[in-house]
ChimeraX commands (.cxc) that place a marker at each C-alpha (Angstrom):
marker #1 position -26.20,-12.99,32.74 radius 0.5
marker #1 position -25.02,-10.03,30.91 radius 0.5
marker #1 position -22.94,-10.42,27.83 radius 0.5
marker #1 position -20.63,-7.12,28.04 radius 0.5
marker #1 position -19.55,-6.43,23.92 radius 0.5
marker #1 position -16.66,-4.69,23.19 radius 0.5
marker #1 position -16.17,-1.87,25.66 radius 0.5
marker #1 position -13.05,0.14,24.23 radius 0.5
marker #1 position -9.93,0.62,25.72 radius 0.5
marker #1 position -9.72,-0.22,29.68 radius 0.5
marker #1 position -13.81,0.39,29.98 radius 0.5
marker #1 position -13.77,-3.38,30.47 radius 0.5
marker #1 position -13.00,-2.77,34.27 radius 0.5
marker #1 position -15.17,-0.50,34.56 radius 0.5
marker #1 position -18.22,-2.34,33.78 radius 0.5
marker #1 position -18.05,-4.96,36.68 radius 0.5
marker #1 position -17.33,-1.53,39.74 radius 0.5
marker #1 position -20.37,-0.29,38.13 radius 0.5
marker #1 position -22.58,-2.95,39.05 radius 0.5
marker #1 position -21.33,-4.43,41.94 radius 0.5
marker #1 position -22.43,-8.29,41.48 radius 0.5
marker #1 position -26.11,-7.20,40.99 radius 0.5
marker #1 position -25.53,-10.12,38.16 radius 0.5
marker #1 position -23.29,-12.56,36.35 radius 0.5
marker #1 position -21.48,-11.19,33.50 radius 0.5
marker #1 position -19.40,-12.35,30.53 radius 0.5
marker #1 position -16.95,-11.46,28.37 radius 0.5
marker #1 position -16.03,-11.89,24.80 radius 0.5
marker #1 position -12.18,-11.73,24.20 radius 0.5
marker #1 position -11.32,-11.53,20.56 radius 0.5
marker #1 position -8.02,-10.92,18.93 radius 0.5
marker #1 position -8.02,-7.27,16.57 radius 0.5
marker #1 position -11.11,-6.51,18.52 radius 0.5
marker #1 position -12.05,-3.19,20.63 radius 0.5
marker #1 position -11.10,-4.81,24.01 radius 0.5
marker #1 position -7.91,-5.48,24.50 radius 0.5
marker #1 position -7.65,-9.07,25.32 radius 0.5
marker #1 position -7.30,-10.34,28.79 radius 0.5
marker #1 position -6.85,-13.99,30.13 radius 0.5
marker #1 position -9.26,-15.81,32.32 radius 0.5
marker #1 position -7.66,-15.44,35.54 radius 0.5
marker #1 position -7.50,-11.64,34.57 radius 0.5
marker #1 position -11.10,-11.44,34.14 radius 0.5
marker #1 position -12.30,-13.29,37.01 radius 0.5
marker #1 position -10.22,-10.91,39.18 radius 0.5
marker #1 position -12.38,-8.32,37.89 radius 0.5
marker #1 position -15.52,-10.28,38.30 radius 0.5
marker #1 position -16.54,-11.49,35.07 radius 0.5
marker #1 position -18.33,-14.67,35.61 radius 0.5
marker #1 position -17.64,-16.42,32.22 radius 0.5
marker #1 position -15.49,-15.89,28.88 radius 0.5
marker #1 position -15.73,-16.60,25.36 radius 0.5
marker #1 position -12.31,-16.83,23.45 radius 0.5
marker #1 position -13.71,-16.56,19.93 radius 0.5
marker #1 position -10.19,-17.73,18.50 radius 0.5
marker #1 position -9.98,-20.84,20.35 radius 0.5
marker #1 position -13.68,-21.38,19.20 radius 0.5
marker #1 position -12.89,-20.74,15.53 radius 0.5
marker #1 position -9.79,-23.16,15.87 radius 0.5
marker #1 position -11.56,-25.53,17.00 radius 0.5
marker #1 position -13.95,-26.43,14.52 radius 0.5
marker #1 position -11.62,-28.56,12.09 radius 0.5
marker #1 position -11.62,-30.91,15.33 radius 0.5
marker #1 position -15.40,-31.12,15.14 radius 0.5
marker #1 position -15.78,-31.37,11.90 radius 0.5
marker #1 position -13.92,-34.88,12.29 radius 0.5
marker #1 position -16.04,-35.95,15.02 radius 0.5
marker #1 position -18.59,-35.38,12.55 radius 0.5
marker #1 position -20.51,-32.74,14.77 radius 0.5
marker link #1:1,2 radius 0.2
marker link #1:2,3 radius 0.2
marker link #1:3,4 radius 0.2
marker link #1:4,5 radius 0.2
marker link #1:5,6 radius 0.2
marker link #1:6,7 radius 0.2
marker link #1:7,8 radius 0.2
marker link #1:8,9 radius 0.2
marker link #1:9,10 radius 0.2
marker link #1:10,11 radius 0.2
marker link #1:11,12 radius 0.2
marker link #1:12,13 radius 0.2
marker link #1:13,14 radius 0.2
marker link #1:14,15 radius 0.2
marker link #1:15,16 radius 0.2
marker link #1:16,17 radius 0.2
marker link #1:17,18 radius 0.2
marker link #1:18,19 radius 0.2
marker link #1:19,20 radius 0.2
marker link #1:20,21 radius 0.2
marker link #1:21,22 radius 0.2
marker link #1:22,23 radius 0.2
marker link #1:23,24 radius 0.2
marker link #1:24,25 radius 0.2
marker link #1:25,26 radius 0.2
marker link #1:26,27 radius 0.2
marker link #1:27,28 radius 0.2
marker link #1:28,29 radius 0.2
marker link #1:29,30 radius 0.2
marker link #1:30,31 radius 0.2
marker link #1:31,32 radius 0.2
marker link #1:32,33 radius 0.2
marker link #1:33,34 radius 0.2
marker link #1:34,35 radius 0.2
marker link #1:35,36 radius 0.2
marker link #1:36,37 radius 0.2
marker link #1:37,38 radius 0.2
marker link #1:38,39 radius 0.2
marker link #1:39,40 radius 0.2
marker link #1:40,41 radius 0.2
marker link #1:41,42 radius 0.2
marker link #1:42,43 radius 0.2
marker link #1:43,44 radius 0.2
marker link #1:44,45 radius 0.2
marker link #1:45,46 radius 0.2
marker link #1:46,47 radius 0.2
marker link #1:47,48 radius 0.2
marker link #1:48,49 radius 0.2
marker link #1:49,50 radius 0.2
marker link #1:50,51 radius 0.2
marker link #1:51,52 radius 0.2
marker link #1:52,53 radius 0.2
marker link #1:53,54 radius 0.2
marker link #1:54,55 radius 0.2
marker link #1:55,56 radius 0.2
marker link #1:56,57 radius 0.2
marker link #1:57,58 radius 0.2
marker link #1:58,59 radius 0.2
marker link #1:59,60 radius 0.2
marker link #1:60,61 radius 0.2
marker link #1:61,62 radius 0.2
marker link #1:62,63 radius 0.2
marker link #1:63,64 radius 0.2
marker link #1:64,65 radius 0.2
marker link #1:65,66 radius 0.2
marker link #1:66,67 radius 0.2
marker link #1:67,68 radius 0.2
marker link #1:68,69 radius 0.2
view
């Protein structure tokens, strides 16, 4: 898998044409970042295989903090 970091602008696109499948890649989506944010659906049409939404992981760990993890 290759972990694609903040291409600027619309390069995002770009990256998945370039290498035609040859292997998985993911994308980090974070708010104020380089990228401009897209949604999942968005990114899977351009064939990004998996996504990290770093907000939804910062939000999220007041929850685990009460699970006690």
């Amino acid at each position: 898998m290759l972990f694609v970091e903040a291409p600027p602008g619309d390069k995002l696109a770009e990256i998945p044409r370039a290498l035609k499948g040859v292997l998985p890649l993911m994308a980090n989506m974070v708010e104020g970042g380089k990228t401009p944010v897209k949604n999942a659906a968005e990114l899977q049409a351009m064939g990004f295989a998996m996504v990290i939404f770093s907000a939804a992981i910062k939000a999220g760990w007041p929850v685990l903090a009460l699970l006690g993890v």
